[in-house]
C-alpha positions in Angstrom: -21.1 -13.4 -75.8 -23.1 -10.2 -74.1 -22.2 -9.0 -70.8 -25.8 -9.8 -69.7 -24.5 -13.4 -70.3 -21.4 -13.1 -69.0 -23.0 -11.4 -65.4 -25.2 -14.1 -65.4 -22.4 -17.0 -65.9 -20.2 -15.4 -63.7 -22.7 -15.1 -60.7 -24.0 -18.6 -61.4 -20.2 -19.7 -61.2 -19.5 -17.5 -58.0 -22.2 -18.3 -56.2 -21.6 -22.2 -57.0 -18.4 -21.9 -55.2 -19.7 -19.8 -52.6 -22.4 -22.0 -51.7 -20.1 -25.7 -51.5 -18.2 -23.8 -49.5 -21.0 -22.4 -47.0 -22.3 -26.1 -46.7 -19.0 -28.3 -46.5 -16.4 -25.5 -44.8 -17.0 -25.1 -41.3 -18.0 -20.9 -40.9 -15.8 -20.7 -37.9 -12.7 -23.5 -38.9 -10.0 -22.5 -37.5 -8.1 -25.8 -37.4 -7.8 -26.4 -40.8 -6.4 -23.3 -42.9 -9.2 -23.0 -45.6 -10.4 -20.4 -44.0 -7.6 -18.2 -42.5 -5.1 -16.1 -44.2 -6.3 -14.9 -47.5 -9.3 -17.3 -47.8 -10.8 -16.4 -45.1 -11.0 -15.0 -41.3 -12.2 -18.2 -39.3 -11.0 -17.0 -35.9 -12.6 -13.7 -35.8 -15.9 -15.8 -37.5 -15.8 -18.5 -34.2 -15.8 -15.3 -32.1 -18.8 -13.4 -34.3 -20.4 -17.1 -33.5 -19.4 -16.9 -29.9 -20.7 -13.4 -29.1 -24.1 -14.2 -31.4 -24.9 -16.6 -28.9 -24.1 -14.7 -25.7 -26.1 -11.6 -27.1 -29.1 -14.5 -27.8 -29.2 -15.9 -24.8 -27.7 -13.5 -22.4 -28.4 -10.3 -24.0 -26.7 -7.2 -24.7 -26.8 -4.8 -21.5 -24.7 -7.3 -19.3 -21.7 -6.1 -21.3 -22.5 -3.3 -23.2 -22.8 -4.4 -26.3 -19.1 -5.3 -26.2 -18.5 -9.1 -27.6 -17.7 -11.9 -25.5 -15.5 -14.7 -27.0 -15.2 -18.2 -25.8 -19.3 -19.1 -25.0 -20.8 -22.1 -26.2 -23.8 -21.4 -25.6 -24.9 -23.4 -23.0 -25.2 -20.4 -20.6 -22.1 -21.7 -19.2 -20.1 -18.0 -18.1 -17.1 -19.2 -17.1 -14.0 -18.9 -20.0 -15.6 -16.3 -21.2 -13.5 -13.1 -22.3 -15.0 -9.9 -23.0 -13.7 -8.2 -26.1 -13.4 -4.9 -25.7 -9.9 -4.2 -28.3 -12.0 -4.1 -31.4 -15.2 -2.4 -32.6 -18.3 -4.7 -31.6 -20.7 -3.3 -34.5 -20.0 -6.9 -36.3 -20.6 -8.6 -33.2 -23.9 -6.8 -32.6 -25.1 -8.0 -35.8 -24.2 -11.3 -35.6 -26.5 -11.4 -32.1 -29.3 -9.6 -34.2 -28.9 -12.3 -36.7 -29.1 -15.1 -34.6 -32.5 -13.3 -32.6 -34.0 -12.8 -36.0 -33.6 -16.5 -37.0 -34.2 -17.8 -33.2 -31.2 -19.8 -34.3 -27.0 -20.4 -32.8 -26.1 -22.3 -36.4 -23.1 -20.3 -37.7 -24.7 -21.7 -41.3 -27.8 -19.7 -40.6 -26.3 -16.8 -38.9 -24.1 -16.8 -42.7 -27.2 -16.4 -44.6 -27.5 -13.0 -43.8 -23.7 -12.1 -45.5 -24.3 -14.1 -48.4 -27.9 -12.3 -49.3 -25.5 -9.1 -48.5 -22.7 -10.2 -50.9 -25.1 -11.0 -53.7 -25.7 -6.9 -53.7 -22.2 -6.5 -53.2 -21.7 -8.5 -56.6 -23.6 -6.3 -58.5 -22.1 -3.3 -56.5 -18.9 -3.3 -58.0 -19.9 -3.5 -61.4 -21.9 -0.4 -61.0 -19.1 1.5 -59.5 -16.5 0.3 -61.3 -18.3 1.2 -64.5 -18.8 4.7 -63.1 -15.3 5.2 -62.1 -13.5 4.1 -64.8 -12.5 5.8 -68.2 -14.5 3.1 -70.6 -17.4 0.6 -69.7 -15.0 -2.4 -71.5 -12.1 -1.9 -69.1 -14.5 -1.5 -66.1 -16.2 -5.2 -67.1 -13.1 -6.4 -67.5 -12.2 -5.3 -63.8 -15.1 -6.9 -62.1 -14.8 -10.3 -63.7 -11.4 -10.3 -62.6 -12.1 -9.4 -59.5 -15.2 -11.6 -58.2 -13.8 -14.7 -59.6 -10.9 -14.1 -57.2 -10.7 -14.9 -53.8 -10.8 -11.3 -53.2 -14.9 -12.2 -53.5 -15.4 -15.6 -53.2 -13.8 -16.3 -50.0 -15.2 -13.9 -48.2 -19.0 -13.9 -49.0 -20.4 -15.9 -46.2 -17.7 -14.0 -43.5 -19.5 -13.4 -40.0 -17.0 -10.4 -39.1 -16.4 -7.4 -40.6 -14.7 -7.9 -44.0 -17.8 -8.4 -46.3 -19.5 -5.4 -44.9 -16.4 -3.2 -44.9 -15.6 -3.9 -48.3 -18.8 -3.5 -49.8 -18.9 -0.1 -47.7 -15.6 1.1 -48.9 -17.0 0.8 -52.9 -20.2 2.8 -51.9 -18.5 5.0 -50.1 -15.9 5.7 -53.2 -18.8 5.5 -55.4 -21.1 8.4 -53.7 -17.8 10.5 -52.9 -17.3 10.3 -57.2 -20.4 11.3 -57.4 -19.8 14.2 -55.1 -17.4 15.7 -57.3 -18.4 15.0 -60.8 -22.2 15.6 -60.9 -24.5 18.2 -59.3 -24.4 17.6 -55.7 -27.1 16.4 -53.9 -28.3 17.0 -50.3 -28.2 13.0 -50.0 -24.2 12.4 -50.8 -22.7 14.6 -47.5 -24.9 12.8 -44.7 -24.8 9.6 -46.7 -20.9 9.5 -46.8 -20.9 10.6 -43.0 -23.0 7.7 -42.2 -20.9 5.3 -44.1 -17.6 6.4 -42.6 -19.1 6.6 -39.0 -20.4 2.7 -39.5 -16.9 1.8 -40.9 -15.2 3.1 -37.9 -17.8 1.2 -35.9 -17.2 -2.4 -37.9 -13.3 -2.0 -37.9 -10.6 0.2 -37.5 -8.7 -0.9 -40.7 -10.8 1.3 -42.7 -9.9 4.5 -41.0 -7.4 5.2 -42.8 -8.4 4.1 -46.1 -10.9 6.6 -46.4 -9.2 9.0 -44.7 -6.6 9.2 -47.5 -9.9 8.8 -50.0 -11.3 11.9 -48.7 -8.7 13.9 -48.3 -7.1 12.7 -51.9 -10.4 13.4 -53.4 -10.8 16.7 -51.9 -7.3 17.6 -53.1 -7.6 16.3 -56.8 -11.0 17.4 -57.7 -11.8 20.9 -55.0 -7.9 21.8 -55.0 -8.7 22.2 -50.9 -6.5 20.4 -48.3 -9.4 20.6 -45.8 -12.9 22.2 -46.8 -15.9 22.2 -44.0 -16.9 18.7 -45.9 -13.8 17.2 -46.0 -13.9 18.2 -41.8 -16.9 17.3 -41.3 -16.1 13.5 -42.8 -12.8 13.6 -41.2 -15.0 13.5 -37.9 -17.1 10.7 -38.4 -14.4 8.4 -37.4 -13.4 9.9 -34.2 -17.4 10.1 -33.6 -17.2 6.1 -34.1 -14.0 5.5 -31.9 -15.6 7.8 -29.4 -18.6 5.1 -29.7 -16.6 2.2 -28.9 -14.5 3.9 -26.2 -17.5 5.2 -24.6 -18.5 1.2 -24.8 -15.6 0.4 -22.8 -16.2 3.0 -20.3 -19.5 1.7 -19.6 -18.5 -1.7 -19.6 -15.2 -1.1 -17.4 -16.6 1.6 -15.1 -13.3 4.0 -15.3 -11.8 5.9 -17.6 -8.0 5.3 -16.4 -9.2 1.2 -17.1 -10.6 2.2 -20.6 -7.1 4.2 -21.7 -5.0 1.6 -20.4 -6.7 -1.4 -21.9 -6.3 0.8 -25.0 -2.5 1.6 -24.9 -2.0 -2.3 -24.3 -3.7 -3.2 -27.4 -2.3 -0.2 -29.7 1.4 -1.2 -28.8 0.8 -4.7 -29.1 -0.9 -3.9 -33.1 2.1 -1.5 -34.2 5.3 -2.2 -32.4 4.5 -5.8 -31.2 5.3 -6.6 -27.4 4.6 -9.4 -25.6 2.5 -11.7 -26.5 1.3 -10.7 -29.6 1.1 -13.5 -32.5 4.6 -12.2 -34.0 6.4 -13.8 -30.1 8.0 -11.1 -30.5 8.6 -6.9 -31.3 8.1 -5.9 -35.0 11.4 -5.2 -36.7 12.7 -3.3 -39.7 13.2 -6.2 -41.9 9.5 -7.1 -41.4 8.6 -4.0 -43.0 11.7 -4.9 -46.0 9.7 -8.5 -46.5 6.1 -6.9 -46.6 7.4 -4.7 -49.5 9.1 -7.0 -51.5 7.9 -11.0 -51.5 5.3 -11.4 -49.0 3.1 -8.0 -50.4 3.1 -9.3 -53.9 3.0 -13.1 -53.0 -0.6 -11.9 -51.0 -1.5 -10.2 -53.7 -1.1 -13.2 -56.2 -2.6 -15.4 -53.7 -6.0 -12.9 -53.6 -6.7 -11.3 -57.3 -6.9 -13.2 -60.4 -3.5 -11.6 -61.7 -0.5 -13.2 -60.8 1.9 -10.6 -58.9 4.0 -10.0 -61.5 1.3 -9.8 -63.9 -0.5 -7.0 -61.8 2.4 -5.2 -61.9 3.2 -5.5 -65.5 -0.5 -4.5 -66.5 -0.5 -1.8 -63.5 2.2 0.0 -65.4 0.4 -0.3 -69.3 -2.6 1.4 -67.0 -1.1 3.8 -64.9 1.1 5.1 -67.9 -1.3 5.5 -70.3 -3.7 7.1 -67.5 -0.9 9.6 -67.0 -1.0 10.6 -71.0 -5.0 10.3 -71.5 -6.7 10.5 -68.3 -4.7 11.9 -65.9 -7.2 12.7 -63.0 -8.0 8.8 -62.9 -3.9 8.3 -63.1 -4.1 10.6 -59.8 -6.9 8.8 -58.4 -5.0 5.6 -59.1 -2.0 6.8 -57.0 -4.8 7.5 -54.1 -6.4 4.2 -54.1 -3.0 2.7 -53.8 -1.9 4.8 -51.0 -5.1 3.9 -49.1 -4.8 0.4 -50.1 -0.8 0.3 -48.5 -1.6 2.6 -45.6 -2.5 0.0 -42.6 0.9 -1.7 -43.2 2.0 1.7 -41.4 -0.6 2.4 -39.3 -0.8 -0.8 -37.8 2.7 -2.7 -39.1 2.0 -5.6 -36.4 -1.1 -6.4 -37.6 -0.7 -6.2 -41.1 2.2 -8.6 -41.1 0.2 -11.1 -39.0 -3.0 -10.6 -41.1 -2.5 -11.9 -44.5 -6.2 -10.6 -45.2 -5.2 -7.2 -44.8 -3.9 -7.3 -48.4 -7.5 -6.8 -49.6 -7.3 -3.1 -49.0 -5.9 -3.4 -52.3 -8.7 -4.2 -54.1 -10.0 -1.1 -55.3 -6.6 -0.2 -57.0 -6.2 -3.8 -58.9 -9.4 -3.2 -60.0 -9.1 0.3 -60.6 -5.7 -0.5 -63.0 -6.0 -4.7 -64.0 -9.3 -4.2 -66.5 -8.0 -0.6 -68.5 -3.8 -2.1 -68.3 -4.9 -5.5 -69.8 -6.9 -3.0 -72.6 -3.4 -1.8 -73.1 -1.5 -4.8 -73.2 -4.0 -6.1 -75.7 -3.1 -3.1 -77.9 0.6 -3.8 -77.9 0.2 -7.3 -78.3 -1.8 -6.6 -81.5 1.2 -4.5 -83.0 3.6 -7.3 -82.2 1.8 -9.5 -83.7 1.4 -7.9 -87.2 5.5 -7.1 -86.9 5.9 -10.5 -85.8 9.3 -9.5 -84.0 10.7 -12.6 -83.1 12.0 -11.4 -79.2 8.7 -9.6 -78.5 6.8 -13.0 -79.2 8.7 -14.9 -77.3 8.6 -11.9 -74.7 4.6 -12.3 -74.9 4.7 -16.0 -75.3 6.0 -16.4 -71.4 4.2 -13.7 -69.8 0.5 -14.8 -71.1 1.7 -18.8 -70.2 2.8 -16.8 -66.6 -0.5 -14.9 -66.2 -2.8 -18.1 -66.7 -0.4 -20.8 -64.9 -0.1 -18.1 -62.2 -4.1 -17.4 -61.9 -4.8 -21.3 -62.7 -2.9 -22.2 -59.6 -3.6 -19.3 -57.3 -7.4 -19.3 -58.1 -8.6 -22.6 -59.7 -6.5 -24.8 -57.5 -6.7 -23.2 -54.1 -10.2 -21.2 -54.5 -11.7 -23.5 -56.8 -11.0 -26.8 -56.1 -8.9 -27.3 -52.7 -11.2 -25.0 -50.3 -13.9 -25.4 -52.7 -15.4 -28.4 -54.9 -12.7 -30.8 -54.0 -12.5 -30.0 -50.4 -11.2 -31.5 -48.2 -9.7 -34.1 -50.7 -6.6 -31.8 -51.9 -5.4 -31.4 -48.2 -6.4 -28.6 -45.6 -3.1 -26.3 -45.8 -3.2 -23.0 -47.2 1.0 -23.0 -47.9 0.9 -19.0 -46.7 3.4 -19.5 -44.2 
């Protein structure tokens, strides 16, 4: 079978499930849990919805642009809150959206992320077949990876995920090109405007390509900070600036805007009062996000069981280090972006099962060229026919499919997909 047909099967089987779920999972179900946790982000889609309606019938200059959570749309004000904690660039679209189609359907207002994730699709073959040492590995990577719930959950999203994902690969994919061809006077203001929009959709990718650019910089200019690597180091303080300014304009005082602010930083990192925890976050939150619940998100998302991923990230990473050892270093920097929000913002990330998808360009990255590895000492086992190393095999290929049947065609497929909601409405994260 080409990889012509394979692309084609695989979007045809993506977009199968993406569509059953578009039509018979509510975009903003927050009561059910087919679309929380990994599989989804159905509170922050109900408020996308809520502020697409305010900015439709309301407009935008009553407040700023900022979202307002709560509205039904029956120019009703009162229970409404105005967001102003989180960037409102998703928000904004949403409104835009829902202007453009003259319509308050979350279904419609969705349209526009799935015509957006059918680019994304294509995307990451493109830049994963850059990046990687070998056009077989890179394939193998992006099957993987959008026939996981790492994809197909998230294609119709109304808040930020889809576009900050599908950002994060462009951006990764421009900055490689920065480095490793003849530079163009496109790539610098391109990356600046991709960074500056990121910082505008969501804080979470701040750091991610802050350790992107500054790894990249390291590994491939041997500078810690060149005028470049400044300048793109400011875009996101250009975009918090934005969304601060925002507030100020919204609030009418700076001391109001700093305060609201502080509240919501303390409440994302240490956890006080209030926050979904109930309480502050402690030190053996941080021992359970490194040891079940990190790799028990990461099963739950990619198409690689966790201990799978880890297996096949250590055939990749080791025989990066021997052959290729600038993508070994880039490895290590993809996962360090992909881990950094646990410490940046420990509240949230323990809260947000979703968060885990910041490590999505690294299990890509290793899961495609480690299972080319894997192959390779399979094969010699196989013509030794060592009786322990079979066995060895045996359990870990039965652990890899049971693991990625049950993770992926039980819950993504079938559960909150074709069979929903026959198969129950719990998501068993918890």
């Amino acid at each position: 079978m080409t990889r012509k047909t394979i692309t084609i099967l695989a979007f045809l089987f993506c977009y199968c499930l993406i569509l059953f779920r578009w039509l018979n999972i509510p975009i903003a179900d927050a009561v059910t849990e087919a679309r929380v946790g990994v599989y989804g982000d159905a509170f922050s889609s109900r408020n996308v919805h809520s502020a697409a309606m305010w900015f439709k019938d309301i407009g935008y200059t009553k407040t700023k642009g900022l979202p307002v959570f709560n509205y039904t749309g029956n120019l009703n004000q009162s229970g409404t809150e105005v967001y102003t904690h989180y960037p409102s660039l998703p928000d904004i679209l949403g409104g835009v959206y829902a202007r453009t189609l003259n319509t308050k359907d979350p279904y419609k207002i969705a349209v526009f992320p799935i015509l957006l994730s059918i680019i994304f699709f294509f995307i990451l073959q493109l830049v994963l077949k850059k990046i990687l040492p070998d056009s077989k590995s890179a394939f193998i990577s992006w099957v993987l990876l959008v026939i996981s719930c790492y994809f197909i959950c998230w294609a119709d999203d109304l808040h930020q995920h889809l576009y900050t994902e599908l950002l994060k690969w462009v951006y990764i994919y421009i900055l490689y090109l920065y480095f490793t061809e003849q530079r163009k006077r496109w790539m610098l203001p391109s990356l600046c405007m991709i960074y500056f929009v990121q910082s505008w959709l969501t804080f979470e990718s701040i750091p991610f390509l802050a350790i992107i650019t500054v790894g990249f910089f390291i590994l491939f200019d041997q500078k810690l900070f060149s005028p470049a690597c400044l300048l793109l180091l400011v875009m996101p303080i250009a975009g918090v600036a934005l969304h601060l300014f925002q507030n100020y304009l919204y609030f009418g005082d700076w001391s109001a805007v700093i305060a609201d602010m502080k509240a919501a930083l303390l409440k994302r990192t240490t956890g006080q009062a209030g926050n979904e925890l109930g309480r502050a976050v402690q030190s053996y939150d941080f021992v359970k996000m490194w040891t079940y619940e990190f790799w028990f998100r990461m099963g739950r998302t990619f198409a690689l069981p966790a201990i799978s991923i880890i297996v096949i990230a250590a055939f990749a990473l080791r025989s990066l280090y021997f052959h290729h050892r600038t993508h070994f270093k880039m490895a290590i920097i993809f996962f360090l972006a992909g881990i950094a929000w646990i410490f940046v913002m420990p509240q949230h990330a323990i809260v947000h099962t979703f968060t885990i998808k910041h490590m999505g360009v690294f299990v890509a990255f290793v899961s495609g060229y480690g299972i080319l590895q894997y192959m390779e000492l399979l094969k010699k086992h196989l013509v030794g026919r060592t009786f322990y190393w079979l066995a060895v095999h045996i359990l870990f290929i039965f652990y890899t499919i049971g693991g990625f049947l049950y993770n992926q065609g039980y819950y993504v497929y079938l559960k909150f997909s074709l069979a929903y909601p026959r198969l129950g409405m719990d998501a068993n994260l918890w």
